[in-house]
C-alpha positions in Angstrom: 90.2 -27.4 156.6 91.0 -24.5 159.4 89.0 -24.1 162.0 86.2 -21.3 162.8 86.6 -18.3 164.8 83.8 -16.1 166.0 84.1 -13.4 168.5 82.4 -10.2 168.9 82.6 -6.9 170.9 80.0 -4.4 171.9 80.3 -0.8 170.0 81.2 1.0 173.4 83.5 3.5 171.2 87.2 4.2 170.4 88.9 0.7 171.3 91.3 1.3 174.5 95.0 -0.4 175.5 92.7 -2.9 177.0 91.1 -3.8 174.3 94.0 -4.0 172.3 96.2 -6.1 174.5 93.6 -8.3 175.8 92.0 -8.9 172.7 92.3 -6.9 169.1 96.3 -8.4 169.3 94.9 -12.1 169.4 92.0 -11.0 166.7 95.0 -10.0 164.5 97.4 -13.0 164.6 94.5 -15.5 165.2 93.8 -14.5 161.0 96.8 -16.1 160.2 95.8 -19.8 161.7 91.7 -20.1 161.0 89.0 -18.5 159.3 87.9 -15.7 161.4 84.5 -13.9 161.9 84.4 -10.7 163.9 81.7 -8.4 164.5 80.4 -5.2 165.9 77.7 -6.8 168.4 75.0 -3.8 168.3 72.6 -5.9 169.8 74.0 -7.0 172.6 74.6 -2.9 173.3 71.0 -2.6 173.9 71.1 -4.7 176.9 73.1 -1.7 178.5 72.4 1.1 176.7 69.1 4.1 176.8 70.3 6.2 175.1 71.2 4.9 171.6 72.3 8.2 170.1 75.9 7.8 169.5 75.6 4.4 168.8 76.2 4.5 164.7 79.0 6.7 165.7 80.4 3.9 168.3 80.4 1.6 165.2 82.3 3.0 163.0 84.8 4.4 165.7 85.3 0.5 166.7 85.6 -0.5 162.7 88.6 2.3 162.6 90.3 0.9 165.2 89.9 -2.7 164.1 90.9 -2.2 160.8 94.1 -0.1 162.0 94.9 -2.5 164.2 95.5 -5.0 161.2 92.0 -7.0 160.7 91.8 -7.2 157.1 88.9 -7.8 155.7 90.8 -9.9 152.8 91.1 -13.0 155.5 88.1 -11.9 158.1 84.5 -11.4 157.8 84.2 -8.5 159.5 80.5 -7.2 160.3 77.9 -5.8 162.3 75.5 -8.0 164.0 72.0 -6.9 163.4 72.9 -6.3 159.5 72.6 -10.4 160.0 69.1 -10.8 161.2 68.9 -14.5 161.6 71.0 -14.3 164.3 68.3 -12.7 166.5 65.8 -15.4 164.8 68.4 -18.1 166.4 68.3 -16.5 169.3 64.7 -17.4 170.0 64.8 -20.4 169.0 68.0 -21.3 171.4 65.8 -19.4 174.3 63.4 -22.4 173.7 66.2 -24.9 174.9 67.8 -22.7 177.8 66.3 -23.3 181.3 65.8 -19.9 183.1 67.8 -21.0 186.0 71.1 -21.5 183.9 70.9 -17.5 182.8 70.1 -16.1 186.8 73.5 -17.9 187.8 76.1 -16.2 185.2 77.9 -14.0 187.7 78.0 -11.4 185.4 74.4 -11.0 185.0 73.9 -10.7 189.1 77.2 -7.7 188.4 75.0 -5.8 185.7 71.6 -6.1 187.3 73.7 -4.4 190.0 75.0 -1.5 188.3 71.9 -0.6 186.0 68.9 -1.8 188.8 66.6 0.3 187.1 66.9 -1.5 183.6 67.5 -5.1 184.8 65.5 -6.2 181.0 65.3 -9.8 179.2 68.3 -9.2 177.1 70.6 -8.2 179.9 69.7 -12.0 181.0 69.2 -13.2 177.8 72.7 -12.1 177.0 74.8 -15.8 177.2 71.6 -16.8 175.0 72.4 -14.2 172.3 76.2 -15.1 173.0 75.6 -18.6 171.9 73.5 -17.5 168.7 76.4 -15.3 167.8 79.0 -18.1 167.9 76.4 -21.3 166.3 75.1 -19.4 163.8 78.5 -19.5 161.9 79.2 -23.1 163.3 82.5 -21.5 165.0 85.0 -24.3 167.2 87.2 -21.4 168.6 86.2 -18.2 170.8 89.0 -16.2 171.8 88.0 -14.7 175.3 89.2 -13.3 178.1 88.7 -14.3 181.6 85.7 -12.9 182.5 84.1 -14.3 179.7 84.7 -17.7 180.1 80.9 -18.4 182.1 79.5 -17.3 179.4 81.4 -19.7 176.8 80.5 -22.7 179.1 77.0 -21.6 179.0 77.0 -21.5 175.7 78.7 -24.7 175.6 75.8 -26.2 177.8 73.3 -25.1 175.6 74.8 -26.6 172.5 75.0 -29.7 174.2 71.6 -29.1 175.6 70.1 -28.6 171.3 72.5 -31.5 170.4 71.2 -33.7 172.5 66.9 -33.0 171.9 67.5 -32.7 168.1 70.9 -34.5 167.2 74.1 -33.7 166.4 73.8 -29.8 165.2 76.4 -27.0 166.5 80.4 -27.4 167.5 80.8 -27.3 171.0 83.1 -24.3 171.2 86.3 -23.7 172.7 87.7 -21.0 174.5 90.9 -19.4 173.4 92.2 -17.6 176.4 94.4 -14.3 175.3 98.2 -14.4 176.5 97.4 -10.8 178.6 93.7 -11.9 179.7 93.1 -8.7 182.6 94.3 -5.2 181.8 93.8 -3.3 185.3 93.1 0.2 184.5 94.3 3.5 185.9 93.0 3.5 188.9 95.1 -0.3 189.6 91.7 -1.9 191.0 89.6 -2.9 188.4 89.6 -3.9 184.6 90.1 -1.3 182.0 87.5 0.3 180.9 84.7 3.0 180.2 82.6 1.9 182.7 85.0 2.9 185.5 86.3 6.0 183.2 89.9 4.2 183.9 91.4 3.8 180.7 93.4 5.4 177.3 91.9 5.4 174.4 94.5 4.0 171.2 93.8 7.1 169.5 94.7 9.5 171.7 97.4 12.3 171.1 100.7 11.8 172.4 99.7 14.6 174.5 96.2 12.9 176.1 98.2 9.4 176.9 100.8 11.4 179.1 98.5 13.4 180.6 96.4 10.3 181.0 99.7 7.6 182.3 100.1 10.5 185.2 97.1 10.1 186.8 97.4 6.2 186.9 97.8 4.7 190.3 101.5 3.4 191.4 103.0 1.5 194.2 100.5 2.8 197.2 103.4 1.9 199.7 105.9 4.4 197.9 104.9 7.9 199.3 107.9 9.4 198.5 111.0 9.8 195.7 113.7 8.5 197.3 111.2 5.3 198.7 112.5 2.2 196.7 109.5 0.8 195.3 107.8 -1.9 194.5 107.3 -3.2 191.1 105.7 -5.8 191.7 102.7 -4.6 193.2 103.0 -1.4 190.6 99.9 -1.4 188.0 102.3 1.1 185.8 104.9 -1.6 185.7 102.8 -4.3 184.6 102.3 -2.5 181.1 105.7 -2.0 180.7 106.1 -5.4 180.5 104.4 -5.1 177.2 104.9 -1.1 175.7 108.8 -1.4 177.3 109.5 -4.4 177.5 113.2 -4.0 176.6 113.8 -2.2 179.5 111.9 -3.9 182.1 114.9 -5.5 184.1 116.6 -1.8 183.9 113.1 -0.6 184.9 113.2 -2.9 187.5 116.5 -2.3 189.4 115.9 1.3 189.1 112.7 1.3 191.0 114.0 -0.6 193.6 116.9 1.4 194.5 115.2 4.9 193.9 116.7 5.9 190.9 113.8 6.4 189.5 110.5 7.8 190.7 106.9 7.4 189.9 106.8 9.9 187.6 109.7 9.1 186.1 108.3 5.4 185.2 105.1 6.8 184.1 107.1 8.9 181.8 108.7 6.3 180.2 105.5 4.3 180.0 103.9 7.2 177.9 106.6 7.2 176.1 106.7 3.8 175.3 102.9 3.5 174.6 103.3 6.4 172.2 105.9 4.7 170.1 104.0 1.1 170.3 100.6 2.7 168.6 102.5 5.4 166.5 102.1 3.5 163.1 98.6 2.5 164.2 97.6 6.3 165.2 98.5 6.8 161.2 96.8 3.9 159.5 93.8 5.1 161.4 93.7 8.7 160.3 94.0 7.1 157.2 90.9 4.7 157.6 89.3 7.7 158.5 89.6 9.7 155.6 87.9 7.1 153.8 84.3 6.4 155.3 83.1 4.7 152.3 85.8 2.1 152.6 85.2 1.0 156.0 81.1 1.4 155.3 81.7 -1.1 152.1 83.8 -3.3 154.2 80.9 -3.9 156.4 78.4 -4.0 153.6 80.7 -6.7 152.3 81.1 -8.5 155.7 77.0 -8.9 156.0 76.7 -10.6 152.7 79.1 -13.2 153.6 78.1 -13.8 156.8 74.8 -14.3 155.7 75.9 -16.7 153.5 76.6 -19.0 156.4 73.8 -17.8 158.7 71.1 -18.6 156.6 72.1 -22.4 156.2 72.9 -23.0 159.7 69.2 -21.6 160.1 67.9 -23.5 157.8 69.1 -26.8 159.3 67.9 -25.9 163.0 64.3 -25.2 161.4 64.5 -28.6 159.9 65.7 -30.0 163.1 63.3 -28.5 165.5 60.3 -29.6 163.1 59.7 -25.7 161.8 59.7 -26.6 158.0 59.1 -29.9 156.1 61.9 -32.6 156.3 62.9 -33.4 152.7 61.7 -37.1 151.5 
């Protein structure tokens, strides 16, 4: 029998490079070893997010880019998380089990309760405790994450292993997968890629909006002028060309070093390269696109099946915890 995958991501919008190499690539390929779950995690979007506006829009934008990137919904379970309500029902009942001072130590609830200090709420610490509902709920041994993510998973970890050991034997502990490109710097060469720091290039974007994008992306700060060899090394701009050009990396190489090219030459080529990477998937998704019933069907279709799952792995924890009548 394969093993369980669950991950989710929050409906921020179009998906960028970063989310595609340091996750949506691994969602894809991880289809062909286990049976995956992925979903939308509206949610855990609240825990950011006042003004919910756009926030149906954000879905389906993420579902485009998903499905264009390859999930298929033939070998995932693809879904948005509050179209499964047991989850949030799971969710309290974990809270029940998870000491306070286990969620006011995850670093990255100290990071957001700096950046939003006027909306420090219960779900922003709450968070790992939803995070652990997400993955239990569907009994899931694998969680493909990235770095950042891992003090979450070994929260979530704790807690299983917290429930497991008041009411017996109950949820997988999970296990991380870590992605083979875990941190995509973003433009700007100093932190991770993404909307937060307005740093990053959306998959969708024309040919046109990624090279106007790739030139404003930081370079070797040492190099200050063209005929300065560089520094690849310390280069942002040649880090993804390990992965959009990575046939010409050694020539990219040597060619910085000794000047032959400049900075705007290598972010040239890394446009370019970029634009023929996502090319096909720039297609599939106009195509996606033209069909909104399709992708809301797949989702309609991805709730019923998840629910499948969730409302069994509920129905056990309420037996365990006492809430409903054992069975003689």
């Amino acid at each position: 029998m394969r093993q369980r995958v669950f991950s989710g991501a929050r409906p921020t919008g179009r998906q960028h490079i970063g989310n595609y190499l340091g996750a949506i690539q691994n969602y894809v390929n991880l289809q062909e070893e286990y049976d995956c779950i992925y979903c939308i995690v509206d949610i855990h979007a609240l825990t950011t997010l006042e003004n919910t506006d756009r926030l149906q829009e954000d879905i389906y934008e993420m579902m485009l880019d998903w499905l264009a990137a390859g999930l298929d919904p033939q070998k995932s379970i693809l879904f948005v998380q509050s179209h499964v309500p047991e989850v949030m029902e799971l969710h309290t009942l974990l809270s029940m089990v998870t000491p306070l001072g286990w969620l006011l130590r995850v670093p990255t609830f100290k990071e957001k309760a700096r950046m939003q200090p006027q909306n420090v709420n219960y779900g922003l610490v709450g968070y790992p405790v939803l995070m652990t509902a997400d993955i239990v709920l569907y009994k899931a041994g694998v969680v493909p994450v990235g770095e950042d993510q891992l003090p979450h998973l070994e929260l979530a970890r704790e807690i299983v292993r917290r429930f497991n050991s008041i009411f017996g034997p109950t949820f997988p502990e999970p296990q991380p997968k870590l992605t083979s490109f875990p941190l995509v710097l973003g433009l700007n060469g100093t932190q991770k890629m993404g909307k937060t720091y307005n740093n990053y290039i959306e998959l969708s974007a024309t040919p046109e909006e990624t090279l106007k994008l790739v030139m404003t992306a930081v370079t070797d700060p040492a190099r200050r002028y063209r005929s300065d060899p560089g520094h690849p090394e310390v280069c942002n701009v040649f880090r993804l060309h390990h992965f959009f050009s990575s046939s010409r990396v050694d020539e990219i190489v040597a060619e910085c070093r000794s000047a032959g090219i400049g900075c705007v030459d290598c972010k040239e080529l890394l446009a370019k390269g970029i634009n023929l990477e996502l090319e096909a998937f720039r297609e599939r998704r106009a195509s996606f696109a033209a069909r909104p019933q399709y992708v809301a069907d797949v989702l309609s279709d991805g709730a019923c099946r998840a629910q499948v799952i969730a409302r069994e792995t509920l129905a056990e924890v309420k037996e365990k915890m006492g809430l409903v009548q054992r069975p003689a």
